[in-house]
C-alpha positions in Angstrom: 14.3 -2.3 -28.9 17.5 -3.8 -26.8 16.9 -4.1 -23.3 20.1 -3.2 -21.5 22.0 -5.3 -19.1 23.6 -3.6 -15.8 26.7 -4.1 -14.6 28.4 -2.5 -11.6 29.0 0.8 -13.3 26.4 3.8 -12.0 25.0 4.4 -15.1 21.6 3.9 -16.8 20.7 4.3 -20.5 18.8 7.1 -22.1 15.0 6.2 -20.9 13.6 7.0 -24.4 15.8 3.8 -25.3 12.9 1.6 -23.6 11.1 -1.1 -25.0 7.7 0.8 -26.0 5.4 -2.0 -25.2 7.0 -3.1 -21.8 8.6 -0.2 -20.9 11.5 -2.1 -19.4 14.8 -0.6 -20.3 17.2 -2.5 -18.4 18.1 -5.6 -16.2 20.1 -6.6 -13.6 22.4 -4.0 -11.0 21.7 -3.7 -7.6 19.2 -1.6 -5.1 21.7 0.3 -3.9 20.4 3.9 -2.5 23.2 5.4 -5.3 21.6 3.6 -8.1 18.0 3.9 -7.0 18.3 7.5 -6.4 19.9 7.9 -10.0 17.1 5.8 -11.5 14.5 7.9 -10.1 16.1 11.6 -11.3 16.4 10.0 -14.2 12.1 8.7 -14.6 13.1 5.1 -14.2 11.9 2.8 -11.2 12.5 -0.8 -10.1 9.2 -2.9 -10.6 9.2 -6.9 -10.5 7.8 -9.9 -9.6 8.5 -11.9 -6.0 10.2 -14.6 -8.0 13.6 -15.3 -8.3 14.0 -13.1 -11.2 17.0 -10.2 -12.3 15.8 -6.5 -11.3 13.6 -5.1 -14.0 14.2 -1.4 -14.5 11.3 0.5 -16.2 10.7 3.8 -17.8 6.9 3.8 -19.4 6.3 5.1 -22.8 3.4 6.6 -20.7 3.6 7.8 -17.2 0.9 8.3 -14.6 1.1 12.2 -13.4 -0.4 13.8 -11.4 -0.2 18.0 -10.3 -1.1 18.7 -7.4 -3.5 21.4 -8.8 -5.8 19.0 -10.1 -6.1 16.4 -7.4 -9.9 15.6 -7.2 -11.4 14.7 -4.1 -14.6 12.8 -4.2 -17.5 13.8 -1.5 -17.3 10.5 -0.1 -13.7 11.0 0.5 -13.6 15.4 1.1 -16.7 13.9 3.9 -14.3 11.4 5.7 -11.6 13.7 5.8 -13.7 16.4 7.0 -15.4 14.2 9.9 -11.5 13.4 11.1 -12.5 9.7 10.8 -8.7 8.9 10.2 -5.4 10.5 12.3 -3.1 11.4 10.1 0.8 10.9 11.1 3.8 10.9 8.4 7.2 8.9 9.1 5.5 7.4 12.1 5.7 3.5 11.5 7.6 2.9 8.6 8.3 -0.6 8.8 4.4 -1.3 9.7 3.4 0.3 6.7 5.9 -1.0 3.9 5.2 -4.4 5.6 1.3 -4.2 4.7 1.9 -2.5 1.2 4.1 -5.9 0.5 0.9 -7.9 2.2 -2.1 -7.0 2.0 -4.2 -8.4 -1.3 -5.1 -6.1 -3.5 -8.2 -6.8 -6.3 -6.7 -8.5 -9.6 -3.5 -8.7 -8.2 -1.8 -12.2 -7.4 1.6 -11.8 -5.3 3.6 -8.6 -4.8 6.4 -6.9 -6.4 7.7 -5.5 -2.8 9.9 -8.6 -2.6 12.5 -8.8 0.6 15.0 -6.9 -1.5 12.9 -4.1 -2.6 11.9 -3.5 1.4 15.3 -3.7 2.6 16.7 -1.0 -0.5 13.5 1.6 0.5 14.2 1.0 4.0 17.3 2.5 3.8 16.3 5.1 1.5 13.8 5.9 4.9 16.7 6.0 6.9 18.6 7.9 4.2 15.9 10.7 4.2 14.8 10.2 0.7 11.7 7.6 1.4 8.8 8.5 3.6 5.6 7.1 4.8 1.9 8.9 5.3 -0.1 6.9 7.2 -4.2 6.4 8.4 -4.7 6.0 12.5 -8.2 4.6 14.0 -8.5 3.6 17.6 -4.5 3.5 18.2 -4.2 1.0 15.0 -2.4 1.8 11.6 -5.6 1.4 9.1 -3.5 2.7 5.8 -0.6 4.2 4.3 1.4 4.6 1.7 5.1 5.2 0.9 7.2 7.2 -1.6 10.4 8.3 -2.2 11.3 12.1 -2.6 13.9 14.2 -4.6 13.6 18.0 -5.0 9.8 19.4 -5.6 8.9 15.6 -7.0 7.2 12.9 -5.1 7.4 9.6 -6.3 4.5 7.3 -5.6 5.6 3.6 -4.6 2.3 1.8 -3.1 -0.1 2.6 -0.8 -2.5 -0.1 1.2 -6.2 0.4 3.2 -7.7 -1.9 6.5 -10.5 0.2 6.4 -12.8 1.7 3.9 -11.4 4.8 2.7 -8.5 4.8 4.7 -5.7 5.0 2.0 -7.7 7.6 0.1 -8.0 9.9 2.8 -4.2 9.6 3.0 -3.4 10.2 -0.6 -5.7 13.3 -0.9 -4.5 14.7 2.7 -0.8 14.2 1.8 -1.2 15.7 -1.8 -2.4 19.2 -0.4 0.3 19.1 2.4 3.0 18.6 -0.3 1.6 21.5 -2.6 2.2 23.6 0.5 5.9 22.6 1.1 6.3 23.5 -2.7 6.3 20.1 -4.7 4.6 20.4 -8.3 4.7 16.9 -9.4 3.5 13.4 -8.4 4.8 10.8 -9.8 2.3 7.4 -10.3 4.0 5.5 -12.5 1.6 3.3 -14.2 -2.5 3.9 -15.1 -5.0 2.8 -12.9 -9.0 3.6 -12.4 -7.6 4.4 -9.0 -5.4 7.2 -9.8 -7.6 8.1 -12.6 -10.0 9.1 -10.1 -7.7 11.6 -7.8 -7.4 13.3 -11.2 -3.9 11.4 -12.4 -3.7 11.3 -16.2 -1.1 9.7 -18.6 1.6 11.5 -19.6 3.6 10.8 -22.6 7.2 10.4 -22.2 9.2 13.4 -23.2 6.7 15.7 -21.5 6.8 13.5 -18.0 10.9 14.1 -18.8 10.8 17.7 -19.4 8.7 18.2 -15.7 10.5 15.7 -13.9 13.9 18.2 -14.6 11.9 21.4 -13.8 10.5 19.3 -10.7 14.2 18.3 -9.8 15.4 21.7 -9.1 12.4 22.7 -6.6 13.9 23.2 -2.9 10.9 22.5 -1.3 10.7 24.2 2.7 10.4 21.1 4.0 11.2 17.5 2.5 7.9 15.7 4.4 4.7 17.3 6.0 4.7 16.8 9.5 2.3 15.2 11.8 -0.5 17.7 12.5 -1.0 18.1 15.8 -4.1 17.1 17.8 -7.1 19.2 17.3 -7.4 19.6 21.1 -3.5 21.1 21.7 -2.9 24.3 23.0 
């Protein structure tokens, strides 16, 4: 299949034009909050390397879902979570958090993908309203996080990143809940990993990921992002 090249024109080609094995669809454009906003209601994401290399565009033959309804929570996990091991805040140091998800070394992975570019264009999708963090407090320190970008009753998973054991998991499966309750029905995590596999994410192939990411689309949520709970202690 042709992969597309971008010009300045707001427009992306039909996903299910992708190349199967790849899933790139199209090159080049920019990172503007326009165009990544369009991408994303349209099941395409940015995703590539630190080099010196066009934007990739992808849109998976196979996507990572996951409904909130069948998040699984492991003991270990449901235990830490339970104990309040980890403060919970959400929008509270974005640039901290995006800063380690770009840093912090991850098993099998060499580099990062969450190049300068890529930090600046979700930085101003924070700032925008349509990017948020959830993050993991110990002692005053951030410990994990993770970061996302929303539009209408869909959350769309960018990368998350853990200090300390269990840190990012106890974010993920406090933040999934939270969003059921503001009405979201999908989360979005791209690509298959054990990981995901584990908090009960399964692959999706394309034209049904498509056919909830519309029905997702047109959810009005009550509230775009959960907000920090407050301290077990207050009045």
């Amino acid at each position: 299949m042709p992969i597309f090249r971008l010009n300045e024109r707001l427009v992306f080609p039909d996903p299910f034009l992708a190349d199967e094995r790849s899933g790139i669809l199209a090159v080049g454009g920019d990172l503007s909050p326009r165009r990544l906003l369009l991408a994303y209601s349209q099941g395409i994401f940015p995703w590539y390397d630190e080099a010196e290399s066009p934007i990739l565009w992808h849109s998976p033959l196979w996507r990572m879902v996951l409904r909130p309804e069948d998040l699984h929570v492991g003991r270990t996990t449901e235990k830490w979570i339970r104990r309040g091991v980890y403060t919970l805040r959400y929008d509270h140091a974005w640039p901290e958090v995006i800063a380690r998800c770009a840093t912090v070394p991850r098993p099998g992975q060499d580099g990062t993908w969450l190049n300068r570019d890529m930090a600046r264009a979700y930085t101003r999708l924070f700032e925008l309203g349509h990017a948020h963090s959830a993050e993991a407090w110990r002692d005053g320190k951030l410990v994990g996080g993770l970061y996302g970008v929303t539009l209408g009753g869909v959350f769309f998973g960018e990368s998350m990143f853990s200090l300390e054991p269990n840190a990012s998991k106890v974010v993920f499966c406090s933040l999934v809940p939270a969003l059921a309750a503001l009405g979201y029905t999908l989360v979005d995590c791209q690509v298959y990993t054990e990981h995901l596999a584990r908090f009960g994410a399964t692959e999706w192939p394309k034209a049904r990921f498509q056919a909830a990411l519309v029905e997702g689309l047109r959810v009005r949520p009550t509230a775009v992002w959960p907000r920090t709970p407050p301290p077990a202690d207050a009045s």
